[in-house]
Predicted model as a PDB file, atoms N, CA, C, CB and O in Angstrom, pLDDT in the B-factor column:
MODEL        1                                                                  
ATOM      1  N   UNK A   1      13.506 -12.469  11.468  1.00 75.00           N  
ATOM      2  CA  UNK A   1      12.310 -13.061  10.910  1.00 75.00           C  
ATOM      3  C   UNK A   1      11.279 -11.961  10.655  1.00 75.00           C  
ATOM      4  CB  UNK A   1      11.741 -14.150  11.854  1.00 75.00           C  
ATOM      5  O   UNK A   1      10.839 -11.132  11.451  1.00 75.00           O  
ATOM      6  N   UNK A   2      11.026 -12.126   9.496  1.00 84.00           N  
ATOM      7  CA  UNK A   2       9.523 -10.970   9.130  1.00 84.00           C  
ATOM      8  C   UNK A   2       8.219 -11.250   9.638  1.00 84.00           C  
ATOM      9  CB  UNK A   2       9.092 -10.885   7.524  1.00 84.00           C  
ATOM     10  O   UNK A   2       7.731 -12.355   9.877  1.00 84.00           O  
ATOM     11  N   UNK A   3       7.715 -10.120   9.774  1.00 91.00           N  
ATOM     12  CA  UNK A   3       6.169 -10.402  10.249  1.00 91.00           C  
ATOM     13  C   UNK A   3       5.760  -9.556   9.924  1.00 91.00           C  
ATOM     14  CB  UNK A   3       5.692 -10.614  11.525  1.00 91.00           C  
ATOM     15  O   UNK A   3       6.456  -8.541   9.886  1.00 91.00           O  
ATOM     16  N   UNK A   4       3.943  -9.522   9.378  1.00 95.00           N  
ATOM     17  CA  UNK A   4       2.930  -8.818   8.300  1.00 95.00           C  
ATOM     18  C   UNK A   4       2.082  -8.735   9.570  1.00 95.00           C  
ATOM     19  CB  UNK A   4       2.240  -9.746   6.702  1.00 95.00           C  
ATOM     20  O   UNK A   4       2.171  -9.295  10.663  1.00 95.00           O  
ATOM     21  N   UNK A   5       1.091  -7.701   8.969  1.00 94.00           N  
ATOM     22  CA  UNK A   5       0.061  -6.819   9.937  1.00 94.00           C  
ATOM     23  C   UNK A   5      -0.697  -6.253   8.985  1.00 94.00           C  
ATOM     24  CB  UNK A   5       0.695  -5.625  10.952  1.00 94.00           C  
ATOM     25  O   UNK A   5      -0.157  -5.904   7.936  1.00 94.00           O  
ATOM     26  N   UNK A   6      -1.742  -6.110   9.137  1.00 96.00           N  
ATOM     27  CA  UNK A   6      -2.911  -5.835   8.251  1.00 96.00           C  
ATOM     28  C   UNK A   6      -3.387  -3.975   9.305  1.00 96.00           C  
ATOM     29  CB  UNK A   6      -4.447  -7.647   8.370  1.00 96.00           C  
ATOM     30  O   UNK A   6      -3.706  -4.023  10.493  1.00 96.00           O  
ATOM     31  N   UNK A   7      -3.340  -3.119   8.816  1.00 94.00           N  
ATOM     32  CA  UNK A   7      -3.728  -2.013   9.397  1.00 94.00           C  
ATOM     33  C   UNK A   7      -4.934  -1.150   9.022  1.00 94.00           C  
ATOM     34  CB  UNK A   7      -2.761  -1.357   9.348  1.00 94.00           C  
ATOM     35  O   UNK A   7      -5.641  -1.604   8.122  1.00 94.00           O  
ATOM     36  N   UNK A   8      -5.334   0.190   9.645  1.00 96.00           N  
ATOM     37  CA  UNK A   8      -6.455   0.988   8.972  1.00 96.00           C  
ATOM     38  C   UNK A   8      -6.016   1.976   8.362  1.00 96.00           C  
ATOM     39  CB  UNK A   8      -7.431   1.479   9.770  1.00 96.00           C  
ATOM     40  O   UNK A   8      -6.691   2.836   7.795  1.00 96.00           O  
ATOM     41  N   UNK A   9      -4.285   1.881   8.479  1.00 96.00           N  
ATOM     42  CA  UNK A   9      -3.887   3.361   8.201  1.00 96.00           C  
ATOM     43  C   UNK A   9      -1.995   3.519   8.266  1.00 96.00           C  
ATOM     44  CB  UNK A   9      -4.765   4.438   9.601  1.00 96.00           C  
ATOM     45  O   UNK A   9      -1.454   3.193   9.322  1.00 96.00           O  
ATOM     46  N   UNK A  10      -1.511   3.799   7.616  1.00 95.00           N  
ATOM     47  CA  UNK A  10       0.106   4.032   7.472  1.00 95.00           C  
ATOM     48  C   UNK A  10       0.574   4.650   6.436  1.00 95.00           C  
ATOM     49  CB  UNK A  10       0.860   2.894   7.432  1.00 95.00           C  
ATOM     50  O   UNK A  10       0.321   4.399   5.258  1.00 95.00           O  
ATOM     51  N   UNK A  11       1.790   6.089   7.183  1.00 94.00           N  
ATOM     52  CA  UNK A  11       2.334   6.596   6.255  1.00 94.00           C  
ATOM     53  C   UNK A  11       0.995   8.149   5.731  1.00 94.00           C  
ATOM     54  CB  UNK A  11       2.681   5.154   5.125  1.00 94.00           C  
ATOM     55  O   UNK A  11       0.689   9.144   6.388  1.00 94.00           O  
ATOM     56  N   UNK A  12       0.698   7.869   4.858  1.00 95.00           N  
ATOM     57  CA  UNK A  12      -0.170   8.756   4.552  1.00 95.00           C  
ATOM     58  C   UNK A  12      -1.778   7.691   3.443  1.00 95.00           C  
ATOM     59  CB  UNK A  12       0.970  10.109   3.608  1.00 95.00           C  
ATOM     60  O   UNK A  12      -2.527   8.286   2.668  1.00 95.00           O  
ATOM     61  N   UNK A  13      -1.855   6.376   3.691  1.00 96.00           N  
ATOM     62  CA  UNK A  13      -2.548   5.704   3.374  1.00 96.00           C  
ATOM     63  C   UNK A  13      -4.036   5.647   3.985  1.00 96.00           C  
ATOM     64  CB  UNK A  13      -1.887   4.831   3.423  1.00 96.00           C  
ATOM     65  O   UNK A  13      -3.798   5.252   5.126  1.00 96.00           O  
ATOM     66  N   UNK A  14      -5.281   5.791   3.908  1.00 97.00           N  
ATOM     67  CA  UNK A  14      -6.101   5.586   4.805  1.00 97.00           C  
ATOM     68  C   UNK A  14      -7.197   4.437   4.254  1.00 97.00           C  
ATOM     69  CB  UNK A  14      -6.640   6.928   5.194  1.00 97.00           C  
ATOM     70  O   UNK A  14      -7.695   4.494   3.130  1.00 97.00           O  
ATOM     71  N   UNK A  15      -7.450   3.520   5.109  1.00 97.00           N  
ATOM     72  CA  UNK A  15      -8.221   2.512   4.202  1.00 97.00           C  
ATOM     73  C   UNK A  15      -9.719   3.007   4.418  1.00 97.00           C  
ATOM     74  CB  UNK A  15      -7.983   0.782   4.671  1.00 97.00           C  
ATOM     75  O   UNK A  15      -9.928   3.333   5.587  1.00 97.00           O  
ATOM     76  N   UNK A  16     -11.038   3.167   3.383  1.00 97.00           N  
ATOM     77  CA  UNK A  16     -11.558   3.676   2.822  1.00 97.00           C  
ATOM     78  C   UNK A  16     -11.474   5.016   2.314  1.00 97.00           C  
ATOM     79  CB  UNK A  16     -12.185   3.423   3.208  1.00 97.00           C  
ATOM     80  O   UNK A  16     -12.531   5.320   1.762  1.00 97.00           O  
ATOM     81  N   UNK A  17     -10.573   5.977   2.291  1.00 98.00           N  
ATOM     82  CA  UNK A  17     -10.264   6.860   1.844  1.00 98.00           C  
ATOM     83  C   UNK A  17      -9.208   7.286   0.903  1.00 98.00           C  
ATOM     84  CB  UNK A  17     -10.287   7.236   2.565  1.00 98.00           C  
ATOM     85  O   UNK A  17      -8.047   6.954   1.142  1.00 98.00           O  
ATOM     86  N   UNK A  18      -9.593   8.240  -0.518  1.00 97.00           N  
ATOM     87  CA  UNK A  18      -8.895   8.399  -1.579  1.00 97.00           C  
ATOM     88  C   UNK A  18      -7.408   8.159  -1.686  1.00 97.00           C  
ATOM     89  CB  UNK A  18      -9.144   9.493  -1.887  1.00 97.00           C  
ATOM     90  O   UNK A  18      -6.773   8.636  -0.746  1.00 97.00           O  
ATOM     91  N   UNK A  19      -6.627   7.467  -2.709  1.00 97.00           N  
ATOM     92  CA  UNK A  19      -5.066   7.419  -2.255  1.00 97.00           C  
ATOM     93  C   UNK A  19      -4.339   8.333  -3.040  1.00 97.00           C  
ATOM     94  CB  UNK A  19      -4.352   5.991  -2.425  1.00 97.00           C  
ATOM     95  O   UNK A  19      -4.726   8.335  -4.209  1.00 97.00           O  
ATOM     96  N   UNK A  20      -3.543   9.005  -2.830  1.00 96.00           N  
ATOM     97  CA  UNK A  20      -2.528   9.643  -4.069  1.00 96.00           C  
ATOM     98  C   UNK A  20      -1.422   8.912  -3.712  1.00 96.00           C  
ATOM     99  CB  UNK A  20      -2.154  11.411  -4.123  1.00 96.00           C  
ATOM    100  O   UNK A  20      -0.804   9.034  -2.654  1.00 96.00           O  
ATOM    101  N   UNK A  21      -1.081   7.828  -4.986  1.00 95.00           N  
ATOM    102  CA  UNK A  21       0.152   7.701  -4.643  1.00 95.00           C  
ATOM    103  C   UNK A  21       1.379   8.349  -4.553  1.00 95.00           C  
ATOM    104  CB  UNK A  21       0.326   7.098  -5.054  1.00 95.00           C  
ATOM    105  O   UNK A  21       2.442   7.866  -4.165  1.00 95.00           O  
ATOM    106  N   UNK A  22       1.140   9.552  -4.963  1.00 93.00           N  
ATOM    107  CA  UNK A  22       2.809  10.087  -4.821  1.00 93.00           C  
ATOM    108  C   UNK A  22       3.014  11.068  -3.275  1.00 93.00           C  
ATOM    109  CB  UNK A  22       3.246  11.346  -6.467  1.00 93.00           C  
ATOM    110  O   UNK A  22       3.983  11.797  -3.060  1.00 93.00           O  
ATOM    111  N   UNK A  23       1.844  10.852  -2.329  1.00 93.00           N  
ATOM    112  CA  UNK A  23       1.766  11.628  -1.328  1.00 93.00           C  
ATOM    113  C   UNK A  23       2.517  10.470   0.284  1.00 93.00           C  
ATOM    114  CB  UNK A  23      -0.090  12.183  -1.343  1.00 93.00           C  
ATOM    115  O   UNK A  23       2.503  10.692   1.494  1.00 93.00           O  
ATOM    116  N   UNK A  24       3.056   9.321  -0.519  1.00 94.00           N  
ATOM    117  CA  UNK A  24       3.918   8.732   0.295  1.00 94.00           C  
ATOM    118  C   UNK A  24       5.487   9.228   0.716  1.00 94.00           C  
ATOM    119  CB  UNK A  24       3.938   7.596  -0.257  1.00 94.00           C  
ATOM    120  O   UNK A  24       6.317   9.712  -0.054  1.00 94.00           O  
ATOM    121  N   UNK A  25       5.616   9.012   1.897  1.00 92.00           N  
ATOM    122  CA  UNK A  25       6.860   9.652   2.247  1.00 92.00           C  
ATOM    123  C   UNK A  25       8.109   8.916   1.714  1.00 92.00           C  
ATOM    124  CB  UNK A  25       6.941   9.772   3.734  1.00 92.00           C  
ATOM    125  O   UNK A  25       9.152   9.434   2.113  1.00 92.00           O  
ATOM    126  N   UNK A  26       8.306   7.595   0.732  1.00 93.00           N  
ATOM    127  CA  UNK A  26       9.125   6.720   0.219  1.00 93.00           C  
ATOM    128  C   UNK A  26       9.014   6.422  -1.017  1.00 93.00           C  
ATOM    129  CB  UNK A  26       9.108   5.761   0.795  1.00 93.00           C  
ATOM    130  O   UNK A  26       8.341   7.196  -1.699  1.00 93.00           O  
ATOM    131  N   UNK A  27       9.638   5.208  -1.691  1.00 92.00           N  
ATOM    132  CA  UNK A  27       9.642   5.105  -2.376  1.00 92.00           C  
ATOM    133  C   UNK A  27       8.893   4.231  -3.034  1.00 92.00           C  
ATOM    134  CB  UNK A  27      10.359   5.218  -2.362  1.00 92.00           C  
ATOM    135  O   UNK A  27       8.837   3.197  -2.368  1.00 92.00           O  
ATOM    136  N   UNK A  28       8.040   4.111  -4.429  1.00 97.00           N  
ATOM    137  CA  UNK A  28       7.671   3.447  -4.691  1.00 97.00           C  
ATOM    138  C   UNK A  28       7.810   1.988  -5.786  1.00 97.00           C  
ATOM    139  CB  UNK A  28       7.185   4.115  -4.616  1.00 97.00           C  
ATOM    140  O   UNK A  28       7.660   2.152  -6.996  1.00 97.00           O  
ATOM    141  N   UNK A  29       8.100   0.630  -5.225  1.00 97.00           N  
ATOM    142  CA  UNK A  29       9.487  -0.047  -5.991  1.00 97.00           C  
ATOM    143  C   UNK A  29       8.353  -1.161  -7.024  1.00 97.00           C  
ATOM    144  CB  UNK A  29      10.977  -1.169  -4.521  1.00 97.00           C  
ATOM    145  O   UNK A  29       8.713  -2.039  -7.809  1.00 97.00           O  
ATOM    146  N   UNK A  30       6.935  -0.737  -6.672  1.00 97.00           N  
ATOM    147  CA  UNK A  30       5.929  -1.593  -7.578  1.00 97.00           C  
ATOM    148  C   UNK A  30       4.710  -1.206  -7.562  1.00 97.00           C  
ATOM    149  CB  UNK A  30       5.820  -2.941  -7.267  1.00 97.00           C  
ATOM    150  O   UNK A  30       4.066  -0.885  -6.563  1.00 97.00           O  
ATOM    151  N   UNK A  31       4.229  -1.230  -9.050  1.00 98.00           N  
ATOM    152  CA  UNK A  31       2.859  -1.039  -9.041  1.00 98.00           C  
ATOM    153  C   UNK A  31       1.956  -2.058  -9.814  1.00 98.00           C  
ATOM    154  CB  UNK A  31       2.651   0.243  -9.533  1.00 98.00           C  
ATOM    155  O   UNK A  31       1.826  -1.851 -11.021  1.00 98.00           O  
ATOM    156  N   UNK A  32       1.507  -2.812  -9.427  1.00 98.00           N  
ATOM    157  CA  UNK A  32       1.172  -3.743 -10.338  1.00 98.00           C  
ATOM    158  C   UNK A  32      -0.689  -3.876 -10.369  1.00 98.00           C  
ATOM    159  CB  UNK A  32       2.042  -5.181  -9.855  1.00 98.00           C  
ATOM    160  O   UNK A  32      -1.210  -3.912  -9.255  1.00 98.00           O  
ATOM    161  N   UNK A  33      -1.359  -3.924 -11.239  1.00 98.00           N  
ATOM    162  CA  UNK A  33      -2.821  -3.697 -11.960  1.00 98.00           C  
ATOM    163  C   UNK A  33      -3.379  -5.377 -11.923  1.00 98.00           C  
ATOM    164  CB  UNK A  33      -2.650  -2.926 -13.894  1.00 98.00           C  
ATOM    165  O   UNK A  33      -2.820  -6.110 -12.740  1.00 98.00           O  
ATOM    166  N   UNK A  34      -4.340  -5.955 -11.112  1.00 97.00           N  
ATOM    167  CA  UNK A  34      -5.207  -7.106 -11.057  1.00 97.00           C  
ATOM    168  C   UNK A  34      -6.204  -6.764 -11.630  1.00 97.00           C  
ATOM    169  CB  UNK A  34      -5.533  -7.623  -9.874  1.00 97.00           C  
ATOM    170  O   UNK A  34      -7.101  -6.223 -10.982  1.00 97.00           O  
ATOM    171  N   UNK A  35      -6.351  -7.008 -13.174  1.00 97.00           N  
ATOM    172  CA  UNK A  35      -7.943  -6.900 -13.427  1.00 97.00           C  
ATOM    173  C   UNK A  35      -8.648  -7.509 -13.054  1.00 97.00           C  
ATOM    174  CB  UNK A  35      -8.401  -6.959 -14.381  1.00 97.00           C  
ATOM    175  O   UNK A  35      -9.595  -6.870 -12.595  1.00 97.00           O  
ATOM    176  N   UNK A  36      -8.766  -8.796 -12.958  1.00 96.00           N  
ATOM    177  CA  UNK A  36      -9.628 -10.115 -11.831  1.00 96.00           C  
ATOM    178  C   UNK A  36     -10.327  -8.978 -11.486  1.00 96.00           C  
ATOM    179  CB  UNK A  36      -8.726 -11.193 -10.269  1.00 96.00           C  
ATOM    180  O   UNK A  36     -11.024  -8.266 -12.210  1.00 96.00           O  
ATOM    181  N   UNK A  37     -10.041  -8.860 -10.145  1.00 94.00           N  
ATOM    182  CA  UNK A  37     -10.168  -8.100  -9.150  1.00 94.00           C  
ATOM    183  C   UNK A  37     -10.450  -6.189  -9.486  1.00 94.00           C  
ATOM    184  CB  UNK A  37      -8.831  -8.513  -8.386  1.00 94.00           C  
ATOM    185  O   UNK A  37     -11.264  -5.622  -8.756  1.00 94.00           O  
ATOM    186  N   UNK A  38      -9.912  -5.578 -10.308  1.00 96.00           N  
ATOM    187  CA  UNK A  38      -9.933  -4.338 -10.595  1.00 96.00           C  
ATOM    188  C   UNK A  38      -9.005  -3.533  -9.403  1.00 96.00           C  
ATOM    189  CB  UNK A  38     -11.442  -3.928 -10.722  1.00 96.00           C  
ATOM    190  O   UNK A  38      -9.530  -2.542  -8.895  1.00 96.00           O  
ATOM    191  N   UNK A  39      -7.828  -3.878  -9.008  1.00 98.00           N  
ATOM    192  CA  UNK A  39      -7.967  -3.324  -7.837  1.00 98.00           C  
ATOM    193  C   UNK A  39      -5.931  -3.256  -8.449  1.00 98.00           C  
ATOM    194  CB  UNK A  39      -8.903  -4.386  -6.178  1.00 98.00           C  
ATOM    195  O   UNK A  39      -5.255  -3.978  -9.182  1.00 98.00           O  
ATOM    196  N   UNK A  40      -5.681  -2.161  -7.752  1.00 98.00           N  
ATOM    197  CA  UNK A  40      -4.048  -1.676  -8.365  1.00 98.00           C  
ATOM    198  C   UNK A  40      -3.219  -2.015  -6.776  1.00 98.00           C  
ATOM    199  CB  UNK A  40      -3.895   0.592  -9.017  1.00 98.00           C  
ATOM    200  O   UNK A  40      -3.630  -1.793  -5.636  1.00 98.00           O  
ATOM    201  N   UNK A  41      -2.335  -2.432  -7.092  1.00 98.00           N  
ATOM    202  CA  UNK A  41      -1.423  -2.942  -5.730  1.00 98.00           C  
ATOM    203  C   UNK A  41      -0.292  -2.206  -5.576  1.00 98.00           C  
ATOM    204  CB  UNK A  41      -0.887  -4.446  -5.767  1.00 98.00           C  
ATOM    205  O   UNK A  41       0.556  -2.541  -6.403  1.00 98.00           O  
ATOM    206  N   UNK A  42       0.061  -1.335  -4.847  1.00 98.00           N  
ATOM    207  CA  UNK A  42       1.246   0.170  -4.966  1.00 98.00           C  
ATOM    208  C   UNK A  42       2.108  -0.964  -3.583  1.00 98.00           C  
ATOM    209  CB  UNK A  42       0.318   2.654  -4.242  1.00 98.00           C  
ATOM    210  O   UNK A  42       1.630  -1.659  -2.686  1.00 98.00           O  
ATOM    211  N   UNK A  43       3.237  -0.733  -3.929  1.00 98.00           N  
ATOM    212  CA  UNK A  43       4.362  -1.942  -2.724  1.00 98.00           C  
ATOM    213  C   UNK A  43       5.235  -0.472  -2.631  1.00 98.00           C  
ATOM    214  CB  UNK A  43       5.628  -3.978  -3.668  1.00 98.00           C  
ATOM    215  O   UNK A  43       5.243   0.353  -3.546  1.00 98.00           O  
ATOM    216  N   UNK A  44       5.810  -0.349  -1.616  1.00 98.00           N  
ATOM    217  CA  UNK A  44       6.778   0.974  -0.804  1.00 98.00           C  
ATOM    218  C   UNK A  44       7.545   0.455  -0.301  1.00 98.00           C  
ATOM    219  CB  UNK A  44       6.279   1.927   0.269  1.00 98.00           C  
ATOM    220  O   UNK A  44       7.333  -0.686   0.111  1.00 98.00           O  
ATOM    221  N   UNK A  45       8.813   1.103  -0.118  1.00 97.00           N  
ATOM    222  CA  UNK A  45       9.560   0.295   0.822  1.00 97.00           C  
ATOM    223  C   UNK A  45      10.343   1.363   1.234  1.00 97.00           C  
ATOM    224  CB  UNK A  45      10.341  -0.991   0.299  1.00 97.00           C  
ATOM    225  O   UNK A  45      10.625   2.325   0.519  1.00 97.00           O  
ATOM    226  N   UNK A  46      10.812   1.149   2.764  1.00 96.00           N  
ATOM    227  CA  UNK A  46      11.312   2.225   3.445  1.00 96.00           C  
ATOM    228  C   UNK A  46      12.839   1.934   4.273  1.00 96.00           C  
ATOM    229  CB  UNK A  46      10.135   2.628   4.426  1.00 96.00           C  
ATOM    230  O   UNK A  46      13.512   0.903   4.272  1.00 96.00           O  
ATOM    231  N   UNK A  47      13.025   2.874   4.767  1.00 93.00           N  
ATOM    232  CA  UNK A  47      14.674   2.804   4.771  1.00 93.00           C  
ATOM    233  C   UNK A  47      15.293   1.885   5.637  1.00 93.00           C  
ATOM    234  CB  UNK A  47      15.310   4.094   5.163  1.00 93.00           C  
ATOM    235  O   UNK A  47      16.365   1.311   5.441  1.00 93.00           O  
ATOM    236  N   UNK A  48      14.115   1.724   7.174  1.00 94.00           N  
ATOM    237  CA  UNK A  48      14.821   0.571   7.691  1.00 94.00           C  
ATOM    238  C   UNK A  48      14.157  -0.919   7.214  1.00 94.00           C  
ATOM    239  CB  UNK A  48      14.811   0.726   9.301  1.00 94.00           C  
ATOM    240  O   UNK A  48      14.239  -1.865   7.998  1.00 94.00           O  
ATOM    241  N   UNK A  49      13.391  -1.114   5.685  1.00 94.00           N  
ATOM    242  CA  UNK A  49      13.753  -2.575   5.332  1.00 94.00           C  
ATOM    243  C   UNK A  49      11.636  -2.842   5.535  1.00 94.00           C  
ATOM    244  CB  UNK A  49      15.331  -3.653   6.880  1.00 94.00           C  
ATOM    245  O   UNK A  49      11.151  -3.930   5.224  1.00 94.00           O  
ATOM    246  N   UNK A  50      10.989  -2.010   5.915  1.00 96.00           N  
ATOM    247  CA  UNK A  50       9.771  -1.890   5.818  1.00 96.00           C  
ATOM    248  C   UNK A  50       9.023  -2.441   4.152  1.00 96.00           C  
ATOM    249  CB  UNK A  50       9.630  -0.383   6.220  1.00 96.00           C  
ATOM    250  O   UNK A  50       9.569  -2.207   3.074  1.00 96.00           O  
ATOM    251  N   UNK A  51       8.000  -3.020   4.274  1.00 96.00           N  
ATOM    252  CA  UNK A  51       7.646  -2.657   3.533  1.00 96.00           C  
ATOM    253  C   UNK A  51       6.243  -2.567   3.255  1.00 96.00           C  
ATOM    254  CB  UNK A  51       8.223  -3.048   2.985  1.00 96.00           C  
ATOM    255  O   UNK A  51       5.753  -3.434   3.979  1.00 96.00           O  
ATOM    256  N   UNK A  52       5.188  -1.937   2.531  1.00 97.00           N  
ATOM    257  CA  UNK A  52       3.917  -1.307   2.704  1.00 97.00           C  
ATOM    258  C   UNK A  52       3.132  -1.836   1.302  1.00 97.00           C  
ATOM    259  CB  UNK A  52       4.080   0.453   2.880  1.00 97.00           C  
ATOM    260  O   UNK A  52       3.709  -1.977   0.223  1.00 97.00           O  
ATOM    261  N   UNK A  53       1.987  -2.047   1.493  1.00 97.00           N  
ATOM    262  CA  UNK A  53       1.269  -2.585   0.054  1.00 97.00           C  
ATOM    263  C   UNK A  53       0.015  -1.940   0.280  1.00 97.00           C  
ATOM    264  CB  UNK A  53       1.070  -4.385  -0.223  1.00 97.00           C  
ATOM    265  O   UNK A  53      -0.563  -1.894   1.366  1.00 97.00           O  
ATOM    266  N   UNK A  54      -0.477  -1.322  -1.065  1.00 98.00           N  
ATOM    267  CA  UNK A  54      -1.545  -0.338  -0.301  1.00 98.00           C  
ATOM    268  C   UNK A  54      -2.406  -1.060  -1.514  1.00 98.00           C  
ATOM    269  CB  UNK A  54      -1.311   1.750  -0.154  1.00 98.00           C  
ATOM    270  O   UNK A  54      -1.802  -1.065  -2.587  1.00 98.00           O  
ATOM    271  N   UNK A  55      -3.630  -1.629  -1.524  1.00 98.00           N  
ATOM    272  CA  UNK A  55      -4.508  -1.951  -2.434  1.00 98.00           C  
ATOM    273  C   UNK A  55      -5.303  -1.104  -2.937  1.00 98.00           C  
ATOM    274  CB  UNK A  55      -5.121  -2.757  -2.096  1.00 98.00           C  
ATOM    275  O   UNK A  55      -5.941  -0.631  -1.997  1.00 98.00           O  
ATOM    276  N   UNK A  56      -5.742  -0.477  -4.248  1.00 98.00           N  
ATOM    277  CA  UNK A  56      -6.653   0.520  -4.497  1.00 98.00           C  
ATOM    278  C   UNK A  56      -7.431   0.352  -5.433  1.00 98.00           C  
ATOM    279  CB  UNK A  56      -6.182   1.562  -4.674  1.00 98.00           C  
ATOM    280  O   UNK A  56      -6.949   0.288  -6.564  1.00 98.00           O  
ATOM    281  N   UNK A  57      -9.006   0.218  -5.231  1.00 97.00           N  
ATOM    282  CA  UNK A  57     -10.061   0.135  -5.920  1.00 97.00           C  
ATOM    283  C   UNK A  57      -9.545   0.922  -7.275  1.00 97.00           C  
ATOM    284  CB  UNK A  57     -11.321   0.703  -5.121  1.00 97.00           C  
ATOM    285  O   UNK A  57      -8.489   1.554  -7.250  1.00 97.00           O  
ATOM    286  N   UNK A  58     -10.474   0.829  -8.623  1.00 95.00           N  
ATOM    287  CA  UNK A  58     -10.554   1.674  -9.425  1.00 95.00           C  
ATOM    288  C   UNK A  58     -10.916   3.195  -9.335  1.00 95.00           C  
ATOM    289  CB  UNK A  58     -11.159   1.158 -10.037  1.00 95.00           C  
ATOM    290  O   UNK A  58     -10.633   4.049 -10.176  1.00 95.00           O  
ATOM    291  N   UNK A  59     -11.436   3.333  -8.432  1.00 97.00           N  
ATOM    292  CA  UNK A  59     -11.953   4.555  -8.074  1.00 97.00           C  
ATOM    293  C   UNK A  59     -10.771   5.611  -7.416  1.00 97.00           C  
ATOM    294  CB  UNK A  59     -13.135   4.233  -7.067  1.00 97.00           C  
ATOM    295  O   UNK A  59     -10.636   6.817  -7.623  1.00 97.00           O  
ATOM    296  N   UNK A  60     -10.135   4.889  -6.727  1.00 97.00           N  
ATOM    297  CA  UNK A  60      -8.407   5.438  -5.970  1.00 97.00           C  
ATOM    298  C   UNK A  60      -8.966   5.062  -4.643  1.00 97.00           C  
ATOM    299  CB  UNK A  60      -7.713   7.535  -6.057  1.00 97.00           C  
ATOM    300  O   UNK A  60      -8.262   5.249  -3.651  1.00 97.00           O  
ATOM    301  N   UNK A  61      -9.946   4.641  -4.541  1.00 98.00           N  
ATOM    302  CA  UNK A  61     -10.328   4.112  -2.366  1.00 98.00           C  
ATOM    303  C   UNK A  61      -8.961   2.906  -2.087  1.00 98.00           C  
ATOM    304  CB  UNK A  61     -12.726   2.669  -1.972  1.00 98.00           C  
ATOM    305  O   UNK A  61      -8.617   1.969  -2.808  1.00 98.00           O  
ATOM    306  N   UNK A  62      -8.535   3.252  -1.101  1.00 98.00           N  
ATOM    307  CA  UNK A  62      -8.291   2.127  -0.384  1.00 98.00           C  
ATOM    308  C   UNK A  62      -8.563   1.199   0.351  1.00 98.00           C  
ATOM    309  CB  UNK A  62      -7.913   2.207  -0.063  1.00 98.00           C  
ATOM    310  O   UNK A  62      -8.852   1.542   1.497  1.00 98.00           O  
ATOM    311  N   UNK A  63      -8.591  -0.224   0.066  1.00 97.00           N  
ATOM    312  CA  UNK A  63      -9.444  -1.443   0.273  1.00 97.00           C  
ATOM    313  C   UNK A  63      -8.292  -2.174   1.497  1.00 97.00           C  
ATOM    314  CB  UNK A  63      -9.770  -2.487  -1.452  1.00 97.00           C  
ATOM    315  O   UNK A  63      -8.802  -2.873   2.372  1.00 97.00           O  
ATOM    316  N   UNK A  64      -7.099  -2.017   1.499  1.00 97.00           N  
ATOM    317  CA  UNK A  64      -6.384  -2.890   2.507  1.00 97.00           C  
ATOM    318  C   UNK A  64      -4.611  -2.357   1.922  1.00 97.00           C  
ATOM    319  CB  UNK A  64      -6.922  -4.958   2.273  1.00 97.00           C  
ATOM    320  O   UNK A  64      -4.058  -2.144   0.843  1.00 97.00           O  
ATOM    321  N   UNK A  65      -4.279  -2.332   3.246  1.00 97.00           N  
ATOM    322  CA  UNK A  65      -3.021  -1.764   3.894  1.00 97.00           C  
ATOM    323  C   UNK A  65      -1.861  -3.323   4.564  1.00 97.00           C  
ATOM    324  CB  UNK A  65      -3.744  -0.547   5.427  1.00 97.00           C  
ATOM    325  O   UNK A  65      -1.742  -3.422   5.785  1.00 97.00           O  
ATOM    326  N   UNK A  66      -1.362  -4.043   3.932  1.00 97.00           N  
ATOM    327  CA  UNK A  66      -0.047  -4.972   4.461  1.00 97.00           C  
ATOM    328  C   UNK A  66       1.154  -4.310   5.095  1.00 97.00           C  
ATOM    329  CB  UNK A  66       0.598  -5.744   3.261  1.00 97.00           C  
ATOM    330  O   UNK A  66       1.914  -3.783   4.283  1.00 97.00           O  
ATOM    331  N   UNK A  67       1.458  -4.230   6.253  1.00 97.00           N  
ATOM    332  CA  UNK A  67       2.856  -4.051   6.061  1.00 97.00           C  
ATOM    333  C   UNK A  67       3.511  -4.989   6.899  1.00 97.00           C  
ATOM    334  CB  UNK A  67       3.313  -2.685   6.330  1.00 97.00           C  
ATOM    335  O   UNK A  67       3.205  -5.550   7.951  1.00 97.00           O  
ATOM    336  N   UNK A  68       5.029  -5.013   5.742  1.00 97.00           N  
ATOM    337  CA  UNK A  68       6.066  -6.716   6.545  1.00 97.00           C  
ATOM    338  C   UNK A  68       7.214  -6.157   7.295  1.00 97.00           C  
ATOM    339  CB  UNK A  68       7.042  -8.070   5.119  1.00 97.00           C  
ATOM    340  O   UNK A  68       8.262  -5.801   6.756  1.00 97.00           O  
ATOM    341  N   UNK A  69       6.965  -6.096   8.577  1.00 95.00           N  
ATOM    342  CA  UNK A  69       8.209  -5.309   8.957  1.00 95.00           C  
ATOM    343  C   UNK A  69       9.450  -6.849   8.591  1.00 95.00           C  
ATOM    344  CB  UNK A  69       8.072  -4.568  11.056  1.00 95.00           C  
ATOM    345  O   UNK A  69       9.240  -8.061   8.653  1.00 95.00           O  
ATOM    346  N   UNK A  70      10.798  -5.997   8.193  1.00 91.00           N  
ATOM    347  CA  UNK A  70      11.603  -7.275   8.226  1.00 91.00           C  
ATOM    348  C   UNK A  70      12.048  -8.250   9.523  1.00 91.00           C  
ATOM    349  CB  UNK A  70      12.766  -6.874   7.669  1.00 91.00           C  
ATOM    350  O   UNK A  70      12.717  -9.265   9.332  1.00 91.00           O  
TER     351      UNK A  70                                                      
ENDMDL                                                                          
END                                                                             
């Protein structure tokens, strides 16, 4: 059974601080753009079945960190 956790920080993510996405240690399997909102949604997923959603302002800040362990 999966379970989600809301964090301040994973991987190389820091929430209020700049993101590069390619400075993740995995892979990245989605990126998907909410204009509503303005805010870009980067999804990772890692080898044992992890997976990471990093939310990022327009600016590149990070606003909120999901991850579902399986």
């Amino acid at each position: 059974m999966a379970y989600n956790y809301n964090t301040s920080s994973y991987d190389h993510a820091h929430r209020g601080a700049y993101f590069n996405p390619n400075s993740m240690v995995t892979q990245c399997i989605s990126v998907e753009y909410l204009p509503r909102y303005s805010i870009t949604n980067y999804t990772y997923l890692y080898g044992d079945g992890t997976k990471c959603l990093v939310q990022v302002d327009r600016a590149g800040v990070v606003h909120n960190i999901l991850v579902t362990k399986p």
